[in-house]
Every structure is written in C-alpha cells, then in structure tokens.
Biotite code that builds the C-alpha atoms (Angstrom):
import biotite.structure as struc

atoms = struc.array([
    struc.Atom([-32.261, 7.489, 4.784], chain_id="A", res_id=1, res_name="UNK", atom_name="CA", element="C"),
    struc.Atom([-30.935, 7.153, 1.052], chain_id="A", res_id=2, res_name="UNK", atom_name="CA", element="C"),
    struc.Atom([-30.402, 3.654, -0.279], chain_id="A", res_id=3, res_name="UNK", atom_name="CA", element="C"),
    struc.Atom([-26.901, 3.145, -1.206], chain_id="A", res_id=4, res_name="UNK", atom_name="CA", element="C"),
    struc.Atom([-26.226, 2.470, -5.129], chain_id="A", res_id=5, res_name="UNK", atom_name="CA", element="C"),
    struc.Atom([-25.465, -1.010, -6.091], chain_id="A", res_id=6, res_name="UNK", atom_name="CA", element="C"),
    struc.Atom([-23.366, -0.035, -9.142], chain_id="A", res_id=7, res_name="UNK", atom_name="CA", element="C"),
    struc.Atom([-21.051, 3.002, -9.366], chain_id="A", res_id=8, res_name="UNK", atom_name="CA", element="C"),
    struc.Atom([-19.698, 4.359, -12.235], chain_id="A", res_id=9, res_name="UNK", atom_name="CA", element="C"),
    struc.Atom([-16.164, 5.212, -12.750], chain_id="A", res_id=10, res_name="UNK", atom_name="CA", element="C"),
    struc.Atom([-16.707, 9.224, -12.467], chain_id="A", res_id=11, res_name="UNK", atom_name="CA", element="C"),
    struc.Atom([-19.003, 8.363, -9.332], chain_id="A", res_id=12, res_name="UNK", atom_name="CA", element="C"),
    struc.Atom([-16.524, 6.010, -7.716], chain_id="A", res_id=13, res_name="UNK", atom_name="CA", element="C"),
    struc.Atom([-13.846, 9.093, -8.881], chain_id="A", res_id=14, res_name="UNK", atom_name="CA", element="C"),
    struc.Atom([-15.623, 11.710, -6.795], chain_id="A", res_id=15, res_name="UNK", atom_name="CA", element="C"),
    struc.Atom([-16.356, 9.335, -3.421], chain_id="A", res_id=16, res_name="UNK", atom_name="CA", element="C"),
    struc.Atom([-12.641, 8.395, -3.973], chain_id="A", res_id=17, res_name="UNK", atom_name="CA", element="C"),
    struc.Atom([-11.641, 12.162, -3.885], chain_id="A", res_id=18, res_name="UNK", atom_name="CA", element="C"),
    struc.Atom([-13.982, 13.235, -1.219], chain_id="A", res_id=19, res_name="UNK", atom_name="CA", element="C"),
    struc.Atom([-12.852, 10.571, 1.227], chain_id="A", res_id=20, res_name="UNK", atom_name="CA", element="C"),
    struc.Atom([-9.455, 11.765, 0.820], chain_id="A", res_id=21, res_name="UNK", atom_name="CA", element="C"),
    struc.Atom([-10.419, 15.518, 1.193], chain_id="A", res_id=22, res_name="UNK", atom_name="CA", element="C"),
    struc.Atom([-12.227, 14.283, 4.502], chain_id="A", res_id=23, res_name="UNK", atom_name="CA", element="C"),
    struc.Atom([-8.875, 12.079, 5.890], chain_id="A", res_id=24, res_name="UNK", atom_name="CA", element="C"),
    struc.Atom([-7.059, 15.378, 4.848], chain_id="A", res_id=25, res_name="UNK", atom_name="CA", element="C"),
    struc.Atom([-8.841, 17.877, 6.877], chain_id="A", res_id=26, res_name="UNK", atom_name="CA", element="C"),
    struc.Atom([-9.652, 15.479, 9.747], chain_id="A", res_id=27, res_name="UNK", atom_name="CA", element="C"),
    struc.Atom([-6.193, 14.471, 10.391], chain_id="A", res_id=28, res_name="UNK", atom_name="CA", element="C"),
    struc.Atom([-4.829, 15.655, 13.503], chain_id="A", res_id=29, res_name="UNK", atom_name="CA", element="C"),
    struc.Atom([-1.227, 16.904, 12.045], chain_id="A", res_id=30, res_name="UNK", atom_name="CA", element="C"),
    struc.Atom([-2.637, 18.961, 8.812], chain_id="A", res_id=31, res_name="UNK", atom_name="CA", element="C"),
    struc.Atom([-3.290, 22.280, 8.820], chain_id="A", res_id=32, res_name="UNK", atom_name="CA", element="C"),
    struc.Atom([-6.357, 21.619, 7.064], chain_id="A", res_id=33, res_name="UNK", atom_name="CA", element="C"),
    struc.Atom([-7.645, 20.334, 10.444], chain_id="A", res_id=34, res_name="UNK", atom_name="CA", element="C"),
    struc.Atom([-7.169, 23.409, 12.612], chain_id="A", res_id=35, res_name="UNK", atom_name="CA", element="C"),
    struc.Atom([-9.435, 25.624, 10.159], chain_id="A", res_id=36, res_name="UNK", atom_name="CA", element="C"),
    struc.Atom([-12.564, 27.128, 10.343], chain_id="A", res_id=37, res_name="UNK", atom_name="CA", element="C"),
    struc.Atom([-14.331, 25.876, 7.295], chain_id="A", res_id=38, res_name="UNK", atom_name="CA", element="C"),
    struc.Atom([-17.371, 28.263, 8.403], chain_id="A", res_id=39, res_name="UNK", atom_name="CA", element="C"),
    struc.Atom([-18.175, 30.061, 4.855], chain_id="A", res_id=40, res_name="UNK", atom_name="CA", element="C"),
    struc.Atom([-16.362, 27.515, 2.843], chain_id="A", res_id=41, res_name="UNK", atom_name="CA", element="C"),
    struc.Atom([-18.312, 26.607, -0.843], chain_id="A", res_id=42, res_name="UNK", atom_name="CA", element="C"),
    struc.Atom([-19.020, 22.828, -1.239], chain_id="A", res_id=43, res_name="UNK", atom_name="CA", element="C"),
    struc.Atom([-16.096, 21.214, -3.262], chain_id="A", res_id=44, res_name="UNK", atom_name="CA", element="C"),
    struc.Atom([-17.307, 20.600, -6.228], chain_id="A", res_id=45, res_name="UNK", atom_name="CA", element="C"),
    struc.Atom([-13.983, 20.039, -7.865], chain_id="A", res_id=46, res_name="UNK", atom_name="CA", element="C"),
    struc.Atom([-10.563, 18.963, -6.250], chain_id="A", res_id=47, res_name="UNK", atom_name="CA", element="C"),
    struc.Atom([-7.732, 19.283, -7.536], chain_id="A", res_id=48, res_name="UNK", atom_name="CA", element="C"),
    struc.Atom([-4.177, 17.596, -5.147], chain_id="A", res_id=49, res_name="UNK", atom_name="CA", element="C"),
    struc.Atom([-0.942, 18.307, -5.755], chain_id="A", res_id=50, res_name="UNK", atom_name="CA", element="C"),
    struc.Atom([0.640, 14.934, -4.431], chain_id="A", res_id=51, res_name="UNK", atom_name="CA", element="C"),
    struc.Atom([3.955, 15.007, -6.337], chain_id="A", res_id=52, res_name="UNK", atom_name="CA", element="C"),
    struc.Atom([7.127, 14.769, -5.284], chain_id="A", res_id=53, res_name="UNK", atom_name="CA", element="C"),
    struc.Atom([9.187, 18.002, -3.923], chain_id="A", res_id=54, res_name="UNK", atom_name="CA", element="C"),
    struc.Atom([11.211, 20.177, -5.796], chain_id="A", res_id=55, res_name="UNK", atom_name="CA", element="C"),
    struc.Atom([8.935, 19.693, -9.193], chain_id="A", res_id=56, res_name="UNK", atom_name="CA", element="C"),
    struc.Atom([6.887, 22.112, -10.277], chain_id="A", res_id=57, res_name="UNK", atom_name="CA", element="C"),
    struc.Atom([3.427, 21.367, -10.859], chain_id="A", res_id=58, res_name="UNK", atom_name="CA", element="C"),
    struc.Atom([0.042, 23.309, -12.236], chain_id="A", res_id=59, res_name="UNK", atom_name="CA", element="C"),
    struc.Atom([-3.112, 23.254, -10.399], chain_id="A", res_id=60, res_name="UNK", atom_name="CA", element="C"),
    struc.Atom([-6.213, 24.456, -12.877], chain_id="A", res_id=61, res_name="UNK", atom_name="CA", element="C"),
    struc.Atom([-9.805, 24.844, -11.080], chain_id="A", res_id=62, res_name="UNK", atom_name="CA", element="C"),
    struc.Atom([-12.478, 24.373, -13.485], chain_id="A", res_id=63, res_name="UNK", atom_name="CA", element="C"),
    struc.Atom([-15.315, 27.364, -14.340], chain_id="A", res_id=64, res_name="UNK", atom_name="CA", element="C"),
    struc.Atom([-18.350, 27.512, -12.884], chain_id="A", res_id=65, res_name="UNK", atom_name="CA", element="C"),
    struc.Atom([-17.552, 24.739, -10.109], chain_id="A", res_id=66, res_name="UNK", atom_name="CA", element="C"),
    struc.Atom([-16.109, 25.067, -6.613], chain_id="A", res_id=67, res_name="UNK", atom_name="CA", element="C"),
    struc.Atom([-12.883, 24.212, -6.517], chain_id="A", res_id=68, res_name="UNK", atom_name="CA", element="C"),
    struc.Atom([-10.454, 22.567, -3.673], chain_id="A", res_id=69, res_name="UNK", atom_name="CA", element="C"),
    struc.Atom([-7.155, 23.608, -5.379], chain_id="A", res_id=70, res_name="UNK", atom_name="CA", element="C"),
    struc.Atom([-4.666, 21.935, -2.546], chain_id="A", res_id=71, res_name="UNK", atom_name="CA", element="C"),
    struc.Atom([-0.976, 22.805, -4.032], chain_id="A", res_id=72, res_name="UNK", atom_name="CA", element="C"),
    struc.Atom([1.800, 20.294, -1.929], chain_id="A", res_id=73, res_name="UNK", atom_name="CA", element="C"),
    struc.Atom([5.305, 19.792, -1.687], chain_id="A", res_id=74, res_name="UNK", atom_name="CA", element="C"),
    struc.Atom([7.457, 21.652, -4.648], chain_id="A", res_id=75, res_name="UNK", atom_name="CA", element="C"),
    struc.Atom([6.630, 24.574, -6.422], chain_id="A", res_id=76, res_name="UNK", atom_name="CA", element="C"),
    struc.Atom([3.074, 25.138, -7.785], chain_id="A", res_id=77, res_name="UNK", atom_name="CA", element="C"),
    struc.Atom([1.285, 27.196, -9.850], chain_id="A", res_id=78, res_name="UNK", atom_name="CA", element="C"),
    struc.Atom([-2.662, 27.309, -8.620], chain_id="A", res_id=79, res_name="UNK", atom_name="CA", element="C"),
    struc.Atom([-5.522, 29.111, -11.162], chain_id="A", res_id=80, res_name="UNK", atom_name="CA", element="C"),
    struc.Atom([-8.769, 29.425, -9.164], chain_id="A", res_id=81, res_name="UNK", atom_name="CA", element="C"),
    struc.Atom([-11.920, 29.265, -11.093], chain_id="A", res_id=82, res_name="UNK", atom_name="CA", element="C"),
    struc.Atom([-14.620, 32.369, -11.215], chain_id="A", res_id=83, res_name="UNK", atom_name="CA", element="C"),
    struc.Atom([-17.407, 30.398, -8.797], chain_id="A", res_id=84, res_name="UNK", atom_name="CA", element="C"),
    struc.Atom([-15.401, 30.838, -5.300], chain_id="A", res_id=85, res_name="UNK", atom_name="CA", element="C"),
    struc.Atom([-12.753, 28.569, -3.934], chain_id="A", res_id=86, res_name="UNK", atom_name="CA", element="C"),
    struc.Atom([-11.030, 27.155, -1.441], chain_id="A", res_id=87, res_name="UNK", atom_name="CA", element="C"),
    struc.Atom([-7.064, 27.381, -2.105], chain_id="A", res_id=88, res_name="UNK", atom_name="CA", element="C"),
    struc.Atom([-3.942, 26.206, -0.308], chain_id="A", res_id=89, res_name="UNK", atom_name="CA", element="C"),
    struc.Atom([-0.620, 27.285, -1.246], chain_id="A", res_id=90, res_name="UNK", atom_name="CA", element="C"),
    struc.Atom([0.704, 23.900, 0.779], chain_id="A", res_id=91, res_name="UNK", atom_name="CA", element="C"),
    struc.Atom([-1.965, 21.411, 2.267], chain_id="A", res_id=92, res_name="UNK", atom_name="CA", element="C"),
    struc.Atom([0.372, 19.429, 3.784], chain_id="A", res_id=93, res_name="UNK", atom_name="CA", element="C"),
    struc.Atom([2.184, 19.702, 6.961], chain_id="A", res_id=94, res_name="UNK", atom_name="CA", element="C"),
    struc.Atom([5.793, 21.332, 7.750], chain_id="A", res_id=95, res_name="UNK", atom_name="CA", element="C"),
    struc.Atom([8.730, 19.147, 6.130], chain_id="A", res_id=96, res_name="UNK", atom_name="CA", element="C"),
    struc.Atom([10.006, 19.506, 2.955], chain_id="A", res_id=97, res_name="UNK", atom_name="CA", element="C"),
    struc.Atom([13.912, 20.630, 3.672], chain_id="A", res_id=98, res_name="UNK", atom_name="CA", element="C"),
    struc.Atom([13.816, 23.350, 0.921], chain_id="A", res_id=99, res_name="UNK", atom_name="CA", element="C"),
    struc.Atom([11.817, 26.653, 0.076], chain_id="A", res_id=100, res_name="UNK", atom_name="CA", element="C"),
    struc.Atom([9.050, 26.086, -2.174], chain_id="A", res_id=101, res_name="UNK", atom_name="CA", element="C"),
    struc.Atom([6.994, 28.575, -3.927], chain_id="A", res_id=102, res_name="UNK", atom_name="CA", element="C"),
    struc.Atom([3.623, 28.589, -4.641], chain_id="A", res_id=103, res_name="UNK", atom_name="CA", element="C"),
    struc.Atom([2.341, 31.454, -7.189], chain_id="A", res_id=104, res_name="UNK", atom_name="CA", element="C"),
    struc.Atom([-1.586, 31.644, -6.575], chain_id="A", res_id=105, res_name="UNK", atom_name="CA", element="C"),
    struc.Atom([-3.850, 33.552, -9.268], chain_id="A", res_id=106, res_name="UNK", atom_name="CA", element="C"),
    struc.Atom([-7.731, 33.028, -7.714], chain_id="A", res_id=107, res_name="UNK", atom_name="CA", element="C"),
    struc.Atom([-10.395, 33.737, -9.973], chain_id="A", res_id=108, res_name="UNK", atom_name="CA", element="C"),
    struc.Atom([-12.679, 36.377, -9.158], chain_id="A", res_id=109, res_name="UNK", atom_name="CA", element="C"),
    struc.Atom([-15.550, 34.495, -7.096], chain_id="A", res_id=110, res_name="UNK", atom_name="CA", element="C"),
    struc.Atom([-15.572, 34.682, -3.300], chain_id="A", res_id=111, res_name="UNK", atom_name="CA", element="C"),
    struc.Atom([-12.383, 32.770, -2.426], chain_id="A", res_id=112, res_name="UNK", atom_name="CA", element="C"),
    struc.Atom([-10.643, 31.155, 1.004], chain_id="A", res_id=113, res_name="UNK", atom_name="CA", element="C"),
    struc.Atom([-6.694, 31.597, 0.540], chain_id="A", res_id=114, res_name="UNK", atom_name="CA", element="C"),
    struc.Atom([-4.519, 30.255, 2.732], chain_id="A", res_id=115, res_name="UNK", atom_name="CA", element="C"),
    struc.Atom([-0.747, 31.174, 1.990], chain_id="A", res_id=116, res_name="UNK", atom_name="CA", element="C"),
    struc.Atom([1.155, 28.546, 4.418], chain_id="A", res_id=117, res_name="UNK", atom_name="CA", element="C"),
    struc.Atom([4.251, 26.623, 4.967], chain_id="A", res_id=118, res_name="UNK", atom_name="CA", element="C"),
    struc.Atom([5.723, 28.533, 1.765], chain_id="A", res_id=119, res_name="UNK", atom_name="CA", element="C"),
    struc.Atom([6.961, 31.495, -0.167], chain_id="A", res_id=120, res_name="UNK", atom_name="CA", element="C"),
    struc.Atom([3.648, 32.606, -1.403], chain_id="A", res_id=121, res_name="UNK", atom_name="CA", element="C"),
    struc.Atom([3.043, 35.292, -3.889], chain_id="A", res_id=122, res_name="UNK", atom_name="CA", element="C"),
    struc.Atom([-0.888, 35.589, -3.840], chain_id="A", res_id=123, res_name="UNK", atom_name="CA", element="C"),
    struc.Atom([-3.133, 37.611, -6.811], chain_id="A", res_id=124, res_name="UNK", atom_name="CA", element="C"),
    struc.Atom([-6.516, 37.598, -5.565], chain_id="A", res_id=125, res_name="UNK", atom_name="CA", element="C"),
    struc.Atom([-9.153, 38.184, -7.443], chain_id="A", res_id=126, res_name="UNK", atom_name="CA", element="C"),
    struc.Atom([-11.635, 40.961, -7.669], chain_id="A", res_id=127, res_name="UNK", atom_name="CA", element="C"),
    struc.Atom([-14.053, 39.694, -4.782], chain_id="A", res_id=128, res_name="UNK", atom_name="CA", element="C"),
    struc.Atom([-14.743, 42.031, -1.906], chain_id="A", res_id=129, res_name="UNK", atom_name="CA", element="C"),
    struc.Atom([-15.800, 38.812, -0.311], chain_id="A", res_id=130, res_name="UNK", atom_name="CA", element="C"),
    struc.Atom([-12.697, 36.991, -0.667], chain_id="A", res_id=131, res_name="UNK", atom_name="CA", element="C"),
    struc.Atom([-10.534, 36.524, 2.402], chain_id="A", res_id=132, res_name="UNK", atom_name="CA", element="C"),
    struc.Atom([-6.644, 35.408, 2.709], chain_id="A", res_id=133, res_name="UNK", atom_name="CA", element="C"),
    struc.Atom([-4.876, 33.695, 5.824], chain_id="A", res_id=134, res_name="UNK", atom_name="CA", element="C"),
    struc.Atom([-1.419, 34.590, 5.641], chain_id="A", res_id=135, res_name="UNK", atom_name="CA", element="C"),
    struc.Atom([0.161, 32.943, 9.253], chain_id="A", res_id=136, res_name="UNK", atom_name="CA", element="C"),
    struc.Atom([3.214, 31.200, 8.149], chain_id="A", res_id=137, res_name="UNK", atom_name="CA", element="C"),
    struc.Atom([5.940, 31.482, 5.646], chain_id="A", res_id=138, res_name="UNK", atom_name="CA", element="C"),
    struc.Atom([6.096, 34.325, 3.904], chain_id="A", res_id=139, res_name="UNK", atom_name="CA", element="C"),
    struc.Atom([5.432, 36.674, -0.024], chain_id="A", res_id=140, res_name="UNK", atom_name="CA", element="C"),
    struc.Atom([3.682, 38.967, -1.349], chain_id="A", res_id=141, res_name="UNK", atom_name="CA", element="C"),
    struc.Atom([-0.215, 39.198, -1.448], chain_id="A", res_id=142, res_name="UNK", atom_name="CA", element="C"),
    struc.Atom([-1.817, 41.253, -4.232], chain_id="A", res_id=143, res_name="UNK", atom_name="CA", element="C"),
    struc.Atom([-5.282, 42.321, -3.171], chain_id="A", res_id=144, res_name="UNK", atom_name="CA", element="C"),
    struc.Atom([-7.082, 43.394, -6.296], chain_id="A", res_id=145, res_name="UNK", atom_name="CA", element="C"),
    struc.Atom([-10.375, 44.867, -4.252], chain_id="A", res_id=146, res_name="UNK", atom_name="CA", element="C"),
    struc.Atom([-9.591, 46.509, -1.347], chain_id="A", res_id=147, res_name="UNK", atom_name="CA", element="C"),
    struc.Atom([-12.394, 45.371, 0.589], chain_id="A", res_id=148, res_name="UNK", atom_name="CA", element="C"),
    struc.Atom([-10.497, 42.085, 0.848], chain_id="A", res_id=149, res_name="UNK", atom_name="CA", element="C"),
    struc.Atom([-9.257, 40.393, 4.491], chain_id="A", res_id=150, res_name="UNK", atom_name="CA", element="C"),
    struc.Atom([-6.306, 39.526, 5.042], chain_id="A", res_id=151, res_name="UNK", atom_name="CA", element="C"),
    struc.Atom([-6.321, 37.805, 8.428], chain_id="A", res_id=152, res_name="UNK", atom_name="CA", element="C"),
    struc.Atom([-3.066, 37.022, 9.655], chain_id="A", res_id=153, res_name="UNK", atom_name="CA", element="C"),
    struc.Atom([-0.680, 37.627, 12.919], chain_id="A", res_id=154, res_name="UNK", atom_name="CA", element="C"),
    struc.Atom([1.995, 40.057, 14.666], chain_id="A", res_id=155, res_name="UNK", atom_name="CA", element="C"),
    struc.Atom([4.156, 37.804, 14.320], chain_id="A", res_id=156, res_name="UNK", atom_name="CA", element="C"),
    struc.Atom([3.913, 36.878, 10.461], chain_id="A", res_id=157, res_name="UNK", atom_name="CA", element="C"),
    struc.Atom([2.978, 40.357, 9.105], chain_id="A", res_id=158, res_name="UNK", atom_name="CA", element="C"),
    struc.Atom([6.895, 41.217, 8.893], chain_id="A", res_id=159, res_name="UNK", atom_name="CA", element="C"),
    struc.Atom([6.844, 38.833, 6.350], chain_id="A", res_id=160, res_name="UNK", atom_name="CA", element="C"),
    struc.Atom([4.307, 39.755, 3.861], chain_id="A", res_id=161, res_name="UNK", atom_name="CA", element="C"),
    struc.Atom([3.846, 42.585, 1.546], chain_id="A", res_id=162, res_name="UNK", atom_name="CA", element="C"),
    struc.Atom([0.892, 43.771, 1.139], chain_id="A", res_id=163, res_name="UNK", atom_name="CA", element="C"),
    struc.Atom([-0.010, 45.504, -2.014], chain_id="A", res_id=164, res_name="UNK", atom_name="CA", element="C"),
    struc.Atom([-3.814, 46.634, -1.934], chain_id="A", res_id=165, res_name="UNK", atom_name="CA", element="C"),
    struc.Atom([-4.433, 45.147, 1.034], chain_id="A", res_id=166, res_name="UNK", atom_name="CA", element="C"),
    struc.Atom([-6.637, 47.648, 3.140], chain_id="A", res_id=167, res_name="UNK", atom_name="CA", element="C"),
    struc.Atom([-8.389, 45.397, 5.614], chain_id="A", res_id=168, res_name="UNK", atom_name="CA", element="C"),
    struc.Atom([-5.865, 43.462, 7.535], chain_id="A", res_id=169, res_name="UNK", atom_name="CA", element="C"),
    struc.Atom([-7.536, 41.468, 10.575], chain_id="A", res_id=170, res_name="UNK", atom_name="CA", element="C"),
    struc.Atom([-5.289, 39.981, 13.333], chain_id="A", res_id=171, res_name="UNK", atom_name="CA", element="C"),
    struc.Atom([-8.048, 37.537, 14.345], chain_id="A", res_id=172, res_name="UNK", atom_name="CA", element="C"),
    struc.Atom([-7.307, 33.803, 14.090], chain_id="A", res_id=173, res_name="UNK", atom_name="CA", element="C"),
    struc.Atom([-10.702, 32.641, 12.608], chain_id="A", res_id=174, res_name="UNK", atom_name="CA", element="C"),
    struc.Atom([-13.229, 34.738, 10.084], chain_id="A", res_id=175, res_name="UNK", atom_name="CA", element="C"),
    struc.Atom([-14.893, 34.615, 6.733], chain_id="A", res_id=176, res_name="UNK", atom_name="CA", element="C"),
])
C-alpha cells in the first residue's frame, strides 16, 4: 500500500483532476465510453476534452511521444493524434446535439483506437498496421493509410462509410 502525498502540486492535482473525470466518463452508464472494450488500450498519458459548447469548432492536439485520450464533443472538431498510439473519439459524449457535427480525425502513426461515433466522421489513420477503427454509428469516410488496418464495424452502418484503403473490415462488436 502507497502512502498518499500530503502536498500536491498544481500539475499533480491537474492530472488526478483529469483522470477522475476520464474514469466518471467511461464508467457512466449512458456514454459510449462505457460499453467499450478497453482491452489493448495504451495508458492515458495525456487527455485532451472537448467540453465546449455545440456548433463551435474546436482543435484537439495530442502531444508526441505520450499517449493520448483525444475525446472530441459536441460541435465540430478537428483531432491530431500523436506518433506513440492513442485512443481517439470523434464524439465522447452521448446522442443529443440537434444538428450534424463533423469531426475530421488525422491519428498519428502509432498503434491507435478510433472510434468514429455519433457524427459525420472523416477518419485519416495513420500508417499503423496495428491500428484499429470502430465505425458503428453516424457516418464518413475512413482513410486507411496501411491496409493491414481493422475496421470493425456493422451491416447495418457499413452503407454509410466509405472506405478508402480499408482491406480488413471485421463485423465483430469487440477486438483490438
């Protein structure tokens, strides 16, 4: 058993503050978050929320050599993934913003976990072979740029993705 620190500093009470959130987020019964297999998923090193408003854009940037928890939200974002493998959502939050949103995603080239959801998503991969992409809701385009990349997703959701690259196309519900 580790001792608890008396005295935090303000980068140290930064990250607990960010991690507890991350936690509520994926244990919450409603998120999608919560219904994932994180089996294969890096440790977040870095997390980065969008919690603005809809219908603003915003700009999610991962950091380099860190793995990074790039969670884009209501409104239109813009999500660069690092080069050390990350986890990526195109929308972290439930269903419920009225209006289309888009969310461009360009992952670096580590081994990455996409998940295009609950948006128009127009997904650039990365060079990984080990990278994999959920694509069950919504709908775009997904650029695999190795085509040793899986993209799991469902009969019912395929219709509304292009693929482009995209070889290895899995209609399981869970993998890494």
């Amino acid at each position: 058993m580790h001792a608890r620190p008396r005295h935090l500093t303000g980068t140290a009470r930064l990250r607990l503050a960010a991690g507890a959130t991350l936690l509520c987020l994926l244990a919450g019964g409603a998120s999608a978050a919560a219904m994932t297999s994180h089996a294969g998923w890096p440790p977040d090193q870095h997390l980065v929320m969008d919690k603005g408003p809809g219908g603003l854009s915003h700009v999610l940037r991962g950091r380099a050599g860190v793995h990074n928890y790039l969670l884009g939200g209501y409104g239109n974002d813009t999500i660069y993934g690092g080069n050390a493998g990350d986890v990526i959502w195109g929308d972290y939050r439930p269903s419920g913003w009225p209006s289309h949103q888009v969310a461009v995603i360009h992952a670096g080239d580590g081994p990455n976990f996409i998940y295009a959801n609950d948006t128009v998503n127009y997904v650039f991969t990365g060079t990984n072979p080990r990278t994999v992409v959920h694509a069950h809701e919504d709908s775009g385009v997904i650029h695999c740029e190795n085509p040793q990349i899986v993209v799991f997703t469902s009969h019912h959701a395929l219709p509304h993705y292009r693929l482009e690259g995209c070889r290895q196309i899995s209609f399981y519900s869970v993998g890494y």
